[in-house]
N, C-alpha and C positions, 0 to 999 in steps of 0.2 A: 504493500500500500504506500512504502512511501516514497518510493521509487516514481509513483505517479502523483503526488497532490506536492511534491518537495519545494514547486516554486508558486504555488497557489495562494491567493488571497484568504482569509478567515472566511468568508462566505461560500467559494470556488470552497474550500475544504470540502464543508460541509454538504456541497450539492456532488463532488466525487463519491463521499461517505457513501450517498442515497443511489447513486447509478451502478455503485460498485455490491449495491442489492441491502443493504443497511437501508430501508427508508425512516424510520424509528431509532434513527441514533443515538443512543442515552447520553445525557449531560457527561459521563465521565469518560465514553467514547470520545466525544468531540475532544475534550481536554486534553485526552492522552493525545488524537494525532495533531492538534494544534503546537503539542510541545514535542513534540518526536520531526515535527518538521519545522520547527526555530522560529513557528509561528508565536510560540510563548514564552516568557519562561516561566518559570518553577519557583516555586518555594519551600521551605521544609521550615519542622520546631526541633529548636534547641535549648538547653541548659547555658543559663551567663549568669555571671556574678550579679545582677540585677532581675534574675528569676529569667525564665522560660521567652526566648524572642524566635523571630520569624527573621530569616534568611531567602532573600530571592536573589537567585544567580540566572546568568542564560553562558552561551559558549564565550563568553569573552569576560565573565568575570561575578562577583560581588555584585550587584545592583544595589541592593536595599535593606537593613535590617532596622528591626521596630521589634519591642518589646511585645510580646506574645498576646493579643484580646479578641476581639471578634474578626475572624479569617474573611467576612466578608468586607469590611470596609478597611482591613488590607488589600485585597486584592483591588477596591477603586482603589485608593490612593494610588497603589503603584499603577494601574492604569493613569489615572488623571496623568503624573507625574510624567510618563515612559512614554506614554503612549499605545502600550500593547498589554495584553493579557500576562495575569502570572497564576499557574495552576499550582496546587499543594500536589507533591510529590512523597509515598513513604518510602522511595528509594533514593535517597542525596548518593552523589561517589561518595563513598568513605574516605576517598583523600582529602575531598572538602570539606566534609566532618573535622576529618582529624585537625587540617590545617587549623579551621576557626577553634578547636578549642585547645589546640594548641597557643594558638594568640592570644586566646582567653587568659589561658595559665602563665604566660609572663613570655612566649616566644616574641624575639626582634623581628622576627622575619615573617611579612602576612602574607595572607592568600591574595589570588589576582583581584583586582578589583576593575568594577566597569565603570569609567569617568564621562563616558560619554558624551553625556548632557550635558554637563557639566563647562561653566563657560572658561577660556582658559586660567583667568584668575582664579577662580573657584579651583581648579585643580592643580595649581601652582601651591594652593593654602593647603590643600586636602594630603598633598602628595609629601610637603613637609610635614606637615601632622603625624603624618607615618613611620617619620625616623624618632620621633620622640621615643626613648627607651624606655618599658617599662618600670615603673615606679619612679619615673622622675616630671617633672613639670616644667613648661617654659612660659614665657610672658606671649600675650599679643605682639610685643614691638619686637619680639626675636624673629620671630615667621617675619613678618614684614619685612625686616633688614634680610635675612635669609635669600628671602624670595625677589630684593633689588625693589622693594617699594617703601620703603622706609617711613614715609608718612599714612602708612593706610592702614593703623591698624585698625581701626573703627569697620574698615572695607572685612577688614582678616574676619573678627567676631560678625562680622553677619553669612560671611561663607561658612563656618566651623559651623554656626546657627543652622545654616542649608545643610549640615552633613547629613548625606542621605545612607551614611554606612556607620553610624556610629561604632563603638568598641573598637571593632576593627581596626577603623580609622581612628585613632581614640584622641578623639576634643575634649574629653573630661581632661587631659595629661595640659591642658593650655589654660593660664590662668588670667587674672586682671593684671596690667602692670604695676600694680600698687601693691601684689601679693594676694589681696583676697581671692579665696577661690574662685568664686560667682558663679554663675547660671549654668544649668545643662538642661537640655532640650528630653532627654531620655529619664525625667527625671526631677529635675533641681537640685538647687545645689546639697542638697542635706544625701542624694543617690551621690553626686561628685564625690564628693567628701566621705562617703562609704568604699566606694572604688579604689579613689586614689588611696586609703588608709589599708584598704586591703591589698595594695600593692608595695604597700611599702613606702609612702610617700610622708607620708607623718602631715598632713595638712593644718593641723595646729600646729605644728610649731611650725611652718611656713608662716604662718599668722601672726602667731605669736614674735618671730623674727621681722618682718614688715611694719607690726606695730611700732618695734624699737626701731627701724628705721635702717636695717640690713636686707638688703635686696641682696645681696652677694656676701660671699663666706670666702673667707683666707684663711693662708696654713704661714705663719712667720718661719716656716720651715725653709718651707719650698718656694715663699712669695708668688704662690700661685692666686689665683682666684676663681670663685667657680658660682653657678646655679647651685643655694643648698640642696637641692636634689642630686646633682651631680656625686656619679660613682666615689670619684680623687676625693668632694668634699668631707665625702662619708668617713675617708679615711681621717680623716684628721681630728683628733684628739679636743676635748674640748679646749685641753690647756693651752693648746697652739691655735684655737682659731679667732679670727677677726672677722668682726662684722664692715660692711662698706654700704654706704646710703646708696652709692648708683657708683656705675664703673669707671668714671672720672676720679672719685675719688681711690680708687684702689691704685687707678693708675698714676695717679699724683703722689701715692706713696710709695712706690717702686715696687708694685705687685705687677707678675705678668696674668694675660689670660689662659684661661684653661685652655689646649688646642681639642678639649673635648668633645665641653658645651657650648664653647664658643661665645661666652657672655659679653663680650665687647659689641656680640654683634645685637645687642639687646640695651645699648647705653644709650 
């Protein structure tokens, strides 16, 4: 069958369906050959650190993940959004399986992701987003510099707001540049602040460090300076480290930047 409907319209499907002696095609007929001929894609339910979400992939990647509720007004949405149908599937490849909760569980490395739609800023913000390393956090104005737009982070927070992949793409790990956590779309921030804490991220004392007016952490060691999030910062002892308001002043005292996190590029 699909050898004959492979390049066929959603309607063309359904009237092969009916000549090919199917006149009575059951809802889950059309479904299956809608998505077996790339007329759709798929979705599946998974387990995430924020309970049970909905994953929709087609051959080119990730599309869409939302927190798991009523299957039908996920599948408009991701209509509205895509433009095409997405059918529940209870066969996912197991590679995709594994990949997302592999990511889930602290993996650097995600699954494909489909950007598509996506306009090219949006996937300039989306695609940094993705090096962010587990259990650690950047500001808005990092992406921004990062990505050669340095004045846009207000542009950054309304793409991360668009992510249409959360976890995966993981925008809970981007915070206000003042420190506070703030807002997440999958959630709010009291779900952020559950995440990042389950990763490792201490978001109180992120807080609690920004109150006092340390955006960045030194080692009188090594005169390095870092993201406290940052692996290096982790390393460093309480008794050796130094707080800095913003990274002019670490550099005014003869601290270098981290070549890790890159915090200069967040100044």
């Amino acid at each position: 069958m699909n050898h004959h409907v492979s390049s066929l319209t959603d309607d063309a499907v359904i009237a092969q369906i009916r000549r090919l002696g199917n006149e009575d095609a059951p809802e889950n007929i059309r479904r299956h050959v809608l998505a077996e001929t790339g007329l759709a894609d798929q979705y599946f339910r998974t387990a995430s650190p924020v309970g049970d979400i909905f994953v929709a992939f087609g051959s080119t990647g990730i599309r869409m993940v939302e927190r798991a509720g009523d299957a039908t007004r996920f599948e408009a949405r991701f209509q509205e959004r895509f433009g095409r149908m997405v059918v529940p599937t209870d066969s996912p490849p197991a590679r995709l399986v594994d990949q997302i909760q592999r990511r889930l569980s602290g993996s650097n490395r995600p699954p494909r992701v489909d950007l598509s739609t996506s306009t090219d800023f949006q996937r300039k913000v989306l695609l940094k987003t993705l090096e962010i390393p587990y259990g650690q956090v950047r500001p808005y104005s990092w992406i921004a510099r990062e990505i050669g737009h340095p004045r846009a982070d207000r542009a950054v927070g309304s793409a991360l707001a668009g992510n249409p992949i959360p976890l995966v793409i993981p925008c809970h790990r981007v915070v206000r540049n003042d420190g506070v956590i703030g807002n997440y779309g999958m959630g709010g921030p009291e779900v952020k602040r559950q995440i990042l804490t389950r990763e490792g991220a201490q978001p109180d004392q992120l807080e609690r460090l920004a109150r006092r007016g340390a955006r960045y952490v030194g080692s009188d060691t090594t005169h390095i300076f870092c993201f406290p999030t940052c692996s290096h910062a982790r390393r460093v002892t309480e008794k050796h480290l130094v707080g800095f308001p913003n990274a002019s002043s670490a550099l005014g005292s003869g601290y270098r930047p981290c070549m890790v996190c890159r915090p200069v590029q967040a100044a």
